[in-house]
C-alpha positions in Angstrom: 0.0 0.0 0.0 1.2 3.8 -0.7 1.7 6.0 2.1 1.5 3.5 5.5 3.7 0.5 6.5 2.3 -3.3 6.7 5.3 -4.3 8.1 8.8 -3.8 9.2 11.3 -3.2 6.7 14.8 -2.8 6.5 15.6 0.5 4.1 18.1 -1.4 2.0 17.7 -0.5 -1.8 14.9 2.8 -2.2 13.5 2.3 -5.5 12.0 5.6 -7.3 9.9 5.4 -10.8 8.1 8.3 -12.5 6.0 8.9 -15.3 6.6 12.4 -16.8 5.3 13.9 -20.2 7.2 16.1 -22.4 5.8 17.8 -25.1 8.1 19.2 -28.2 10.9 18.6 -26.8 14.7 16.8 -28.2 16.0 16.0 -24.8 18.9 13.8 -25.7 20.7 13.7 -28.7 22.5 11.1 -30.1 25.7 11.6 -32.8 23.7 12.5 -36.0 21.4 15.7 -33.8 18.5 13.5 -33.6 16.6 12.0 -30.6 18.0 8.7 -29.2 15.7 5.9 -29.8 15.7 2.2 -27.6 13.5 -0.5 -29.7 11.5 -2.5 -26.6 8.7 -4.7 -27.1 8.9 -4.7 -30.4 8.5 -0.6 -31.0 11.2 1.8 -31.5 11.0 4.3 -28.1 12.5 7.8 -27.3 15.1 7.3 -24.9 16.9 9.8 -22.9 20.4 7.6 -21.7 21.0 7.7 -18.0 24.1 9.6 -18.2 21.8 12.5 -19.6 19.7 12.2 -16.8 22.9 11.8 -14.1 24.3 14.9 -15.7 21.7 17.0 -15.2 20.8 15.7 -11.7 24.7 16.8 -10.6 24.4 20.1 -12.3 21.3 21.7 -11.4 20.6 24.8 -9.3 18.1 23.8 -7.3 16.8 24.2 -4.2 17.2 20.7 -3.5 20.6 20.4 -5.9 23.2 18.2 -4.3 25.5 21.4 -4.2 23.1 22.2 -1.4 22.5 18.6 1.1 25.1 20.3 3.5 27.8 22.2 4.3 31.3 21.2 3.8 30.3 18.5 1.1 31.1 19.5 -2.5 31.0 18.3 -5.7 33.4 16.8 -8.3 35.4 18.5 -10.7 34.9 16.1 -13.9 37.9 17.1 -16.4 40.9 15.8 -18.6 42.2 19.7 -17.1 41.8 19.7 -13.8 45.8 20.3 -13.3 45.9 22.5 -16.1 43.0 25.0 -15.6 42.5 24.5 -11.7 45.6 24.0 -10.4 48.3 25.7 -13.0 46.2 28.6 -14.4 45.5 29.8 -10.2 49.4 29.5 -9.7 50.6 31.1 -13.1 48.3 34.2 -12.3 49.9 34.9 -8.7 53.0 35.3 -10.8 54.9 31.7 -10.5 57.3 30.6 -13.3 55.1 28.7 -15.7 58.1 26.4 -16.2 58.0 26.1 -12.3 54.4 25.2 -12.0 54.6 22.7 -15.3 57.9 20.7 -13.2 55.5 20.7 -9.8 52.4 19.6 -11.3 54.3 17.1 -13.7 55.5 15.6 -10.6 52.3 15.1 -9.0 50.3 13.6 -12.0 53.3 11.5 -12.8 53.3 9.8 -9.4 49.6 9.9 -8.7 48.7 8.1 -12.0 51.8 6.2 -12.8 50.0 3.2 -13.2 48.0 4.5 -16.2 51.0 6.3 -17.8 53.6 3.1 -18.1 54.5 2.5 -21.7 53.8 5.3 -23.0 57.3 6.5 -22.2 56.8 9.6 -20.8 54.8 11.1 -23.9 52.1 12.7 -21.9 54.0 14.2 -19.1 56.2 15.6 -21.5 53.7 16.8 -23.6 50.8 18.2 -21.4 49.3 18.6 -18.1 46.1 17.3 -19.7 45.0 13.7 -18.4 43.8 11.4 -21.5 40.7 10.2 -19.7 38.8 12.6 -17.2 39.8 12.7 -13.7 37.5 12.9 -10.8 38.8 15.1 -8.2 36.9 16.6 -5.1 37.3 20.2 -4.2 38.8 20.0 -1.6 42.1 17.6 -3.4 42.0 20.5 -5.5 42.8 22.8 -2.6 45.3 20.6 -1.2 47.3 19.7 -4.3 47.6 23.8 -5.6 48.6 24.4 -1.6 51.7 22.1 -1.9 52.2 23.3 -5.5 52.2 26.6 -4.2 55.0 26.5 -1.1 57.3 25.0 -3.7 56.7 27.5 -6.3 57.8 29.7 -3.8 61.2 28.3 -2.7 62.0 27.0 -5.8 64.4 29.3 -7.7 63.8 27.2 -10.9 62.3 24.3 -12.6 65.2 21.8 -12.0 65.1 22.6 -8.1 61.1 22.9 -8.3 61.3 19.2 -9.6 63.6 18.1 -7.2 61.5 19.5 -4.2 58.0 17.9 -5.5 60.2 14.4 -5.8 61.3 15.2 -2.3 57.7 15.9 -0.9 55.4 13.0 -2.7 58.3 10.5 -0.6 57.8 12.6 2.5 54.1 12.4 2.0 53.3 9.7 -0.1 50.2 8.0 1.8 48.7 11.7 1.9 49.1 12.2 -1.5 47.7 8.6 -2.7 44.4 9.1 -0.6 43.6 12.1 -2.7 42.9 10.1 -5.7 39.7 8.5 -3.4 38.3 11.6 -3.0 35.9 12.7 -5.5 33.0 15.1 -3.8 29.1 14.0 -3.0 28.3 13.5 -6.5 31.0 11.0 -6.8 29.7 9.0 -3.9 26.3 8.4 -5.4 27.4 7.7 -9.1 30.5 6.5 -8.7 33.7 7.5 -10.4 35.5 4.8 -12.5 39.8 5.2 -12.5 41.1 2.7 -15.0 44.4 1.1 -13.6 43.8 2.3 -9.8 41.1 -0.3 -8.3 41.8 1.8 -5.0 40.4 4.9 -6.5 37.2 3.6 -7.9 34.1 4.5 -6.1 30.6 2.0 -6.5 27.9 3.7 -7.5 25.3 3.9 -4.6 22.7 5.5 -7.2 21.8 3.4 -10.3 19.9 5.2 -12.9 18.2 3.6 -15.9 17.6 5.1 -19.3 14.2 6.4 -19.4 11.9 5.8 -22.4 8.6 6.4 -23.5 5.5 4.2 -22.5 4.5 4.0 -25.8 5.8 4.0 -29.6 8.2 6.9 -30.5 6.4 10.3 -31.8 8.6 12.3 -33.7 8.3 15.3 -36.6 10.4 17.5 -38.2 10.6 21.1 -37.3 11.8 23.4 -40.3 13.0 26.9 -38.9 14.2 29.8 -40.4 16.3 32.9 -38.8 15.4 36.3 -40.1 17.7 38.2 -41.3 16.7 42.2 -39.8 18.2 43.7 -42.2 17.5 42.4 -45.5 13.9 42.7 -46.8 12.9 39.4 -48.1 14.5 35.9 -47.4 16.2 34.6 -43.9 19.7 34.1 -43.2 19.2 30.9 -41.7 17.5 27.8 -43.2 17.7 24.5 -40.9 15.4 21.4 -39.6 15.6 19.7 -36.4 13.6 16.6 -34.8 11.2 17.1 -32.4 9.7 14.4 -30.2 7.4 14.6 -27.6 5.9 11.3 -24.9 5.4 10.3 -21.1 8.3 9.2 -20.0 8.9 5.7 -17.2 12.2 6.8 -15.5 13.8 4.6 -12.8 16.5 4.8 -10.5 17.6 2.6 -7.5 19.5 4.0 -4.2 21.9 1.2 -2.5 21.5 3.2 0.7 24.1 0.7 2.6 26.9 1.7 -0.4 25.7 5.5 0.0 26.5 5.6 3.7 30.2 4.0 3.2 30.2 5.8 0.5 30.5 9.4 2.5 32.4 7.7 4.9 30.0 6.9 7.9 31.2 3.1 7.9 31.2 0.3 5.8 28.4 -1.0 3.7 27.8 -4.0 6.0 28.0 -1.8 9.5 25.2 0.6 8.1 23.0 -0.4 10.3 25.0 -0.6 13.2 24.5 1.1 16.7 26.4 4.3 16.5 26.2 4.9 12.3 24.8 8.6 11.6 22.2 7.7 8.6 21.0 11.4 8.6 23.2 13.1 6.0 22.3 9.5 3.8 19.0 10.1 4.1 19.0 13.7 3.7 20.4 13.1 0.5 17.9 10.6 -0.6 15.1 13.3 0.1 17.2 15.6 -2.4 17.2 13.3 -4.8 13.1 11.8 -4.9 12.8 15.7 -5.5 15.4 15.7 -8.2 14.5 12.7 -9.8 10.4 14.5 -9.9 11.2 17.9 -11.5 14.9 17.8 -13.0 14.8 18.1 -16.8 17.7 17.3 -19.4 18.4 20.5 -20.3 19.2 20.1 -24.6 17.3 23.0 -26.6 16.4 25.1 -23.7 15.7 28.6 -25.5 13.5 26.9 -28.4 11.4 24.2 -26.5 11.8 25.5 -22.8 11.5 21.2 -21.8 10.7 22.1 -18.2 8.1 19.0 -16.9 7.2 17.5 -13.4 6.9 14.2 -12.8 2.8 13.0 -12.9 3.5 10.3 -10.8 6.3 9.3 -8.2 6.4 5.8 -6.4 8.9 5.6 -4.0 9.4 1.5 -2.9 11.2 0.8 0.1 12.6 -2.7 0.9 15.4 -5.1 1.3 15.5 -7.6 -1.7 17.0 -7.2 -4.9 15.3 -4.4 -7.0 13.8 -4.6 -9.5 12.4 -2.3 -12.6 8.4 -1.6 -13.3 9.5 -1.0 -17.3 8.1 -4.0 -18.4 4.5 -3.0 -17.7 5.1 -1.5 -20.9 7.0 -4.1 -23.2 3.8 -3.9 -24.7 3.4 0.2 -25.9 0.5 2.4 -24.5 -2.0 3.2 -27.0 -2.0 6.9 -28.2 -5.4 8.5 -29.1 -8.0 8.2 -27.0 -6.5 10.8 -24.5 -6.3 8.5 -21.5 -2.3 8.1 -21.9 -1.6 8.9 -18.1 -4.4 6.8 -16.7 -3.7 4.0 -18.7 -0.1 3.5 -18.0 -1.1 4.2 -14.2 -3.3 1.6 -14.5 -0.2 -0.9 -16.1 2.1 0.0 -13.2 -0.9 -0.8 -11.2 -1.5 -4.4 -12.5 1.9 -5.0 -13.2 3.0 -4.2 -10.1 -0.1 -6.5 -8.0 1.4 -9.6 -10.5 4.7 -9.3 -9.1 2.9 -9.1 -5.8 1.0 -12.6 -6.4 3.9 -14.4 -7.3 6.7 -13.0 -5.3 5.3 -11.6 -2.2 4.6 -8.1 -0.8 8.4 -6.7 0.3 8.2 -3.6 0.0 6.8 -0.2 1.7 5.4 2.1 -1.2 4.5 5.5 -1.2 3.3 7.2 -4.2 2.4 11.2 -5.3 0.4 11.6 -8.5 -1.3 14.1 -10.5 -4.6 11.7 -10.8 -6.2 9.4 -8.9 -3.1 7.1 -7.7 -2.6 3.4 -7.8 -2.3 1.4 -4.6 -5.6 4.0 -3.5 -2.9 6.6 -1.1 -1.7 9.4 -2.4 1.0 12.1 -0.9 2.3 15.3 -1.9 6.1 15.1 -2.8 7.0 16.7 -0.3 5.2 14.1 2.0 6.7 11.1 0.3 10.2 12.7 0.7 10.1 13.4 3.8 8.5 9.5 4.7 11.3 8.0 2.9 13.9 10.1 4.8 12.7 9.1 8.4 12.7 5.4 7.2 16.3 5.4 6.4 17.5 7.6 9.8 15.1 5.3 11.6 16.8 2.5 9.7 13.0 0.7 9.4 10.1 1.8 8.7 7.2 -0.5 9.9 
């Protein structure tokens, strides 16, 4: 049932799916400018890829973005620069050698990502501060790596002796400087962060988002534009086309809530629920996202389509058992046309879901919000839901 417990449950895995529409609208692109497509059941879908959707969720200004959970916790800096424009573009404009800076940070990359660097004799060092894959860095690494940089800019009288002294400090400090790489910022805890050659420095994902697509068969059409030209009389100066799709969209995500709270360091995954583990700033952080995950919108074509959409209906499933997705309620598309496209797929997640029911068990708590009258017969307000789910995982039951 939606919006009271049956029983007690352990707030393992928090399961979130919404339905939201979007009219006119190319949310995610794919390498030819038109709308990525999933064929499911038989019919081509829109899609919009889960790393769309994760982007967006990271990025957002919100007043429930991640940016904002709480203070002290920031996010990631995502970049093949990061040493170049963070670190060497802050020291170069408070007047260090740029040949200084280069030897210093040279240093640092070499040793903190040897392992990904050997046989390619020396190429990239030599070459670039640029990384060849992105590196995920927390702010405050940032901080800590252009601090260091900067006292031996600053005793250094040039880049042989600047060289010499980073050499000198990464042995001095070597354990400090090898924990930075496993500190990546909030966002990093729930996605993950994935460091090819350093198993040490990878980070499980404690958020797993699907790729959304629509409940029923792909609806597309060409837009033809045209750009006026002010000042000359008759004709454009612009002549283009671009796809436009529109759908309700069945989005899913899952929240390991045991890898979230070792994730920002509160203990292990298997001592979450131990006496003594703080679950608040986890939980806190699953209230941001249910919010998130209701009104965040990819962000593609913003000034011509203005894609902003909230979620028609959010069900929020909390339990202990291995999760698992409502999406194929609609292996067989919705039918379009007789202007019951909500209510029907509400009443597939319904049936779908009582099936599962029948020949699994009931294992899970569910809470739902919805525009219309809501399957499982409780509704909440978001804010409601958010805020149930958020005492269940601090509670560490709910039941």
């Amino acid at each position: 049932k939606g919006g009271s417990c049956i029983m007690s449950i352990t707030p393992r895995f928090i399961q979130i799916s919404t339905l939201t529409s979007y009219p006119s609208v190319l949310l995610n692109r794919d390498d030819s400018g038109l709308a990525k497509r999933i064929p499911f059941g038989g019919y081509t879908r829109t899609r919009v890829s889960s790393q769309c959707r994760k982007r967006h969720l990271r990025t957002v200004d919100d007043l429930y973005g991640l940016d904002r959970i709480a203070d002290g916790y920031e996010l990631s800096v995502r970049s093949r620069k990061t040493f170049s424009l963070r670190i060497a573009s802050v020291l170069e404009e408070e007047r260090f050698s740029k040949d200084i800076v280069s030897e210093v940070l040279k240093v640092f990359q070499k040793e903190l990502y040897e392992g990904k660097d050997k046989g390619k004799e020396g190429k990239q060092e030599k070459a670039t501060l640029d990384r060849e894959e992105v590196v995920v860095l927390g702010e405050p690494e940032i901080r800590y790596l252009t601090e260091q940089a900067r006292e031996i800019c600053r005793t250094s009288e040039d880049a042989k002796t600047a060289r010499a002294a980073a050499e000198q400090l990464w042995k001095e400090r070597r354990k400090d400087f090898l924990s930075l790489k496993c500190g990546a910022g909030i966002d990093a805890a729930l996605f993950g962060r994935f460091v090819s050659g350093e198993a040490e420095a990878r980070i499980d994902a404690a958020v797993h988002v699907a790729h959304s697509f629509t409940v029923h068969k792909e609806t597309f059409e060409t837009d033809y534009f045209t750009a006026v030209d002010d000042l000359v009389e008759m004709g454009s100066g612009h002549i283009n086309s671009a796809e436009l799709t529109s759908g309700l969209f069945y989005n899913y995500a899952v929240v390991d809530v045991p890898q979230l709270v070792s994730n920002i360091g509160e203990r292990s995954s298997r001592e979450w629920l131990e006496k003594g583990v703080d679950r608040t700033l986890a939980a806190r952080i699953v209230k941001h996202l249910i919010h998130l995950f209701a009104t965040v919108t990819p962000g593609a074509k913003l000034g011509s389509t203005a894609p902003y959409s909230y979620a028609d209906f959010i069900l929020a499933e909390i339990g202990e058992r291995q999760p698992r997705s409502l999406a194929n309620a609609f292996a067989d598309p919705v039918e379009l046309g007789d202007g019951q496209l909500l209510a029907n797929s509400l009443e597939r997640i319904e049936r779908y879901v009582a099936s599962l029911d029948e020949m699994y068990g009931p294992h899970e708590i569910r809470y739902v919000a919805c525009r219309l009258n809501a399957p499982f017969k409780e509704k909440l307000s978001l804010h409601t839901l958010a805020d149930n789910v958020e005492k269940a995982i601090v509670s560490g039951n709910c039941g």
